[in-house]
C-alpha positions as CSV (number, residue, x, y, z in Angstrom):
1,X,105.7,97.3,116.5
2,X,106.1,93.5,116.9
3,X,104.1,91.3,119.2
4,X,106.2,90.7,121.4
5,X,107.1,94.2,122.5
6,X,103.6,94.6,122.3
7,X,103.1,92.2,125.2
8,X,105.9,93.1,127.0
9,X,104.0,96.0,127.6
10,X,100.9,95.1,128.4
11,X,102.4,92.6,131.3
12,X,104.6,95.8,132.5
13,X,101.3,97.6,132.7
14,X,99.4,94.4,134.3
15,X,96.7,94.2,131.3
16,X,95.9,91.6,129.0
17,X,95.7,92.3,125.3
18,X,92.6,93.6,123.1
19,X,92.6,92.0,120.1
20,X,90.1,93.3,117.4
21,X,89.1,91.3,114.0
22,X,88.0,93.5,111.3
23,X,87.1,91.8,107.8
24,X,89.4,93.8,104.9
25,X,86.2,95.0,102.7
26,X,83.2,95.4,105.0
27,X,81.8,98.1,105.0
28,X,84.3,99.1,102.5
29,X,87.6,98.6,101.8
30,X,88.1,102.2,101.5
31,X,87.1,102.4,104.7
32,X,89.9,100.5,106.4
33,X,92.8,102.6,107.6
34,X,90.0,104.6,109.5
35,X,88.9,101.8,110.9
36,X,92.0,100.5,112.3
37,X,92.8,104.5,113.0
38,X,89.7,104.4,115.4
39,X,89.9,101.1,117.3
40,X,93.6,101.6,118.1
41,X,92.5,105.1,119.7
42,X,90.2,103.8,121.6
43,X,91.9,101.0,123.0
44,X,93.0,98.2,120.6
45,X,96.1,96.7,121.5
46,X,96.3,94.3,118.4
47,X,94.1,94.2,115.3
48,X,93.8,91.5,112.9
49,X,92.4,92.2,109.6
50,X,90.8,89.0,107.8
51,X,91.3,88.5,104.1
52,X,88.1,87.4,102.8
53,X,87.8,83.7,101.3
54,X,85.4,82.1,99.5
55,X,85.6,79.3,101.8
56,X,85.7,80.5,105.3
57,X,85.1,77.3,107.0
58,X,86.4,78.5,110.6
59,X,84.1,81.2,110.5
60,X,80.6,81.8,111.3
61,X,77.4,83.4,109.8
62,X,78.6,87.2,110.6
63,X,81.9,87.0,109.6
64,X,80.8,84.7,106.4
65,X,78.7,87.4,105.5
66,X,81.2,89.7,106.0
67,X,83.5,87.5,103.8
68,X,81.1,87.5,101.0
69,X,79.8,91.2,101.3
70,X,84.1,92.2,100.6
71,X,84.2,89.4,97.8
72,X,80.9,90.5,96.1
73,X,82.4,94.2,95.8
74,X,85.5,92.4,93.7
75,X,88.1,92.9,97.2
76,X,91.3,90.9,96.7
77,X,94.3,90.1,98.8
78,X,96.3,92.3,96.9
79,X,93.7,95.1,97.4
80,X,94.0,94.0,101.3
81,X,97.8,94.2,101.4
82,X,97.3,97.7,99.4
83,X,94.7,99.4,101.9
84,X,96.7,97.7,104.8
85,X,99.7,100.1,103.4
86,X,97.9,102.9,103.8
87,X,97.0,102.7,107.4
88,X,98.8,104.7,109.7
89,X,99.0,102.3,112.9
90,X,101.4,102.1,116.4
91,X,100.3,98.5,117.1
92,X,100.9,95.1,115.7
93,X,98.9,94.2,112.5
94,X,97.7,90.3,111.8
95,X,96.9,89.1,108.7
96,X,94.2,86.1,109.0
97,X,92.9,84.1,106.5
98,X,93.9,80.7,105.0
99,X,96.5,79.3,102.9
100,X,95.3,78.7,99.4
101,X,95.5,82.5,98.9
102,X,98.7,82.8,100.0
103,X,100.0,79.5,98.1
104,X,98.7,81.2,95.0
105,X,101.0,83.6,95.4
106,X,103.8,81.6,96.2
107,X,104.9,81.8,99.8
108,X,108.1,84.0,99.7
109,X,106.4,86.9,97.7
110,X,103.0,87.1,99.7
111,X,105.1,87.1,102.7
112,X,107.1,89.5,101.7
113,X,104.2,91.8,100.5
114,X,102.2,91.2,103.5
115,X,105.7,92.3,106.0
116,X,106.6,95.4,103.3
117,X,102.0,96.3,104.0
118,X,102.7,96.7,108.0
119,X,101.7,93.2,108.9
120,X,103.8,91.6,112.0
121,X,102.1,88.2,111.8
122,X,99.5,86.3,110.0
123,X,97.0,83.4,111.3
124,X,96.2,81.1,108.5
125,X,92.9,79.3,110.0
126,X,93.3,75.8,107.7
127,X,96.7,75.6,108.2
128,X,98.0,72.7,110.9
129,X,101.5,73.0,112.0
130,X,102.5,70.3,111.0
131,X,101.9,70.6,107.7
132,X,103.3,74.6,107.8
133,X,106.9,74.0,107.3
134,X,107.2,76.3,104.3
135,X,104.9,78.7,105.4
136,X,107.0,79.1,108.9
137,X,110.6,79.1,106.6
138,X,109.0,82.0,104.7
139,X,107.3,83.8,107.6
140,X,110.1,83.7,109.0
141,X,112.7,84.9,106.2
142,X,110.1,88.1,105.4
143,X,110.0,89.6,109.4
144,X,106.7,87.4,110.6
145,X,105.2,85.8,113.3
146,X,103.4,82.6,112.9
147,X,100.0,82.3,114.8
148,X,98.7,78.7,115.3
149,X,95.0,77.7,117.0
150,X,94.9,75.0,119.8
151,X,91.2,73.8,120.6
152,X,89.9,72.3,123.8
153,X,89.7,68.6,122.0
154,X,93.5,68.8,120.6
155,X,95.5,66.4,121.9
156,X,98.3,67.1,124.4
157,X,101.0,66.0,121.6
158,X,99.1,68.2,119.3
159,X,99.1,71.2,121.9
160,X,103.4,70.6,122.4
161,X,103.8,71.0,118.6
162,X,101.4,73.8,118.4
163,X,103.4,75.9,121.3
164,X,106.8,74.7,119.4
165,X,105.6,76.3,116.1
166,X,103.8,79.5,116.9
167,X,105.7,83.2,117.4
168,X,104.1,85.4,118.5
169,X,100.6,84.2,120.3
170,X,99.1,81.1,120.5
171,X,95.3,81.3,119.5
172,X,93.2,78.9,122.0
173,X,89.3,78.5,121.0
174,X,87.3,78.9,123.8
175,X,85.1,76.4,122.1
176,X,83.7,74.0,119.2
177,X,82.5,75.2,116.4
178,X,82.6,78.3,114.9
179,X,82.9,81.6,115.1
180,X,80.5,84.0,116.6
181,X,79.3,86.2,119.5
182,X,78.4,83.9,122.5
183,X,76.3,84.1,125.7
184,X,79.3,82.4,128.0
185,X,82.6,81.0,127.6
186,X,83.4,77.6,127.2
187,X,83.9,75.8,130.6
188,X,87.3,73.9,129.6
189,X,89.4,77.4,128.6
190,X,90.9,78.2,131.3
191,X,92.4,74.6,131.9
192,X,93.5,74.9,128.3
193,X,95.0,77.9,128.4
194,X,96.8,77.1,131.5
195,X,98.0,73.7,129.7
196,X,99.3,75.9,127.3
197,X,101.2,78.3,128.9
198,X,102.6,75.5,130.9
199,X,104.7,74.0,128.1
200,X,105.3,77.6,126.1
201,X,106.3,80.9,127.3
202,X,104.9,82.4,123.9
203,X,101.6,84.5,125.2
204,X,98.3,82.7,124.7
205,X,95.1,84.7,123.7
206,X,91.4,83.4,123.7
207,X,88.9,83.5,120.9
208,X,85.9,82.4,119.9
209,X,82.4,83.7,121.6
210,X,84.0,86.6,123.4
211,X,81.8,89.5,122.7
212,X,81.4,91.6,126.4
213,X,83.6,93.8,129.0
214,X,82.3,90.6,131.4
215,X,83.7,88.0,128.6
216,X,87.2,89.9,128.3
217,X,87.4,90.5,132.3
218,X,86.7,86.8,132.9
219,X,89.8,86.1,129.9
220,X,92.1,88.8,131.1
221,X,92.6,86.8,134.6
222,X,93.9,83.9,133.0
223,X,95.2,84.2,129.5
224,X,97.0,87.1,127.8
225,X,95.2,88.7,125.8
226,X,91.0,88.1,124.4
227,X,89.8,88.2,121.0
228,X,86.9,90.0,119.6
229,X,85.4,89.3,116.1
230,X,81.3,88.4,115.2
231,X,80.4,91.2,117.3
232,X,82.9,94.1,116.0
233,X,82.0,93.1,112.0
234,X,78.1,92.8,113.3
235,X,78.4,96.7,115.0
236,X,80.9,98.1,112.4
237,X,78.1,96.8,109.7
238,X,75.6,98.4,111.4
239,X,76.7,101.6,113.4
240,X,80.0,102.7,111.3
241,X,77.8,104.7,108.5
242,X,76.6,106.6,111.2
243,X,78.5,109.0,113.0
244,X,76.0,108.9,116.3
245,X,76.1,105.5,116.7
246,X,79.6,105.2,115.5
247,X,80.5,106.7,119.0
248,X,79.1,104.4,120.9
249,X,80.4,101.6,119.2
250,X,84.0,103.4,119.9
251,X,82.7,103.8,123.5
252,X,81.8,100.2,124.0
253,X,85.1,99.6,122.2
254,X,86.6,101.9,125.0
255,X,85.0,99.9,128.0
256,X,86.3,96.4,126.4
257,X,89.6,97.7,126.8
258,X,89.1,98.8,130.5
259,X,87.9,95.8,131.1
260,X,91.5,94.0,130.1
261,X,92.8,96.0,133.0
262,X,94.3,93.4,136.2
């Protein structure tokens, strides 16, 4: 399924989008297609799987962690791309991570591998659209949306390239800084996301801090769809070894979703 029939859904059904980030790796990689099997049944609309980095500088200290725990059992992108074949999903796939892996590679083959693994799109966090040219041509030519981030301090010529490069979504940050689970959202994201969607018709999902069925109500009546990271990795860390506590973190998975509901 692509993104965009995704959301064509979800408007037809009057909900925003629930978007899960799950670090490739952590607990195990081994672990992944149940995982992803389990979030989509209870509720995830789109999950984005992170490729872990050595150098995750748009992340913060749970999803680092993370990072490192998937490094330090020897997890590479090839490994991702080869557990993300084996999961058995009815909803979009994106691949995040950033672009030296990928230029490794060489642009055409990784997205190629990542299309032929189930991925509809990939966010590459340290890549600026004007600098993603090839990237885009290559997306593109393998089957792939192109996700780029627009911040509450970019620049109104910077937010117009950003909504003429990006397929798929358009990732605003809710706020400066990095990553992580926060008490309240930042004060400026509604104005941005409605600056957004005023010069694109490509949906607009926040990130960033969002981490509560309040967080993603508050979201869901102005952007399309919210995005939920630090706190899944910090519970799947915790609760996923346990099969007690593994249901509730499915169950508080469960009321995230409800709350996405107009």
């Amino acid at each position: 399924m692509t993104l965009s029939e995704r959301f064509t859904s979800l408007r037809q059904r009057n909900e925003a989008a629930l978007i899960l980030f799950v670090t490739a790796g952590d607990p195990t990689l081994e672990d992944l297609p149940e995982i992803t099997s389990a979030l989509q049944g209870a509720g995830a609309d789109v999950i984005e799987i992170g490729i872990p980095f050595t150098d995750p500088i748009a992340d913060g200290p749970v999803i680092q962690a993370s990072s490192q725990r998937a490094l330090d059992r020897g997890v590479t992108p090839g490994m991702v791309l080869e557990s993300l074949g084996r999961c058995t999903l009815d909803i979009p796939v994106v691949l995040m991570g950033y672009y030296n892996p990928a230029l490794s590679w060489g642009l055409g083959r990784f997205a190629n591998s990542a299309k032929a693994a189930g991925a509809s799109a990939t966010i590459m966090c340290d890549l600026i659209p004007e600098e993603a040219g090839d990237w885009v041509a290559a997306s593109s030519e393998a089957g792939l949306d192109t996700v780029f981030l627009a911040a509450p301090t970019s620049t109104p010529q910077r937010r117009q390239v950003v909504c003429e490069a990006a397929t798929g979504f358009i990732y605003a940050v809710s706020r400066m800084g990095v990553t992580g689970s926060g008490v309240e959202m930042g004060e400026s994201t509604a104005g941005l996301v409605a600056d957004l969607k005023s010069r694109t018709s490509t949906p607009v999902c926040v990130g960033f801090g969002i981490s509560t069925p309040d967080h993603v109500r508050q979201v869901s009546g102005y952007a399309d769809g919210a995005i939920i990271g630090s706190w899944l990795v910090e519970r799947l860390t915790r609760d996923w070894a346990d099969p007690v506590s593994r249901n509730g973190l499915l169950e508080d998975v469960r009321k995230l979703k409800e709350a996405t509901r107009r």
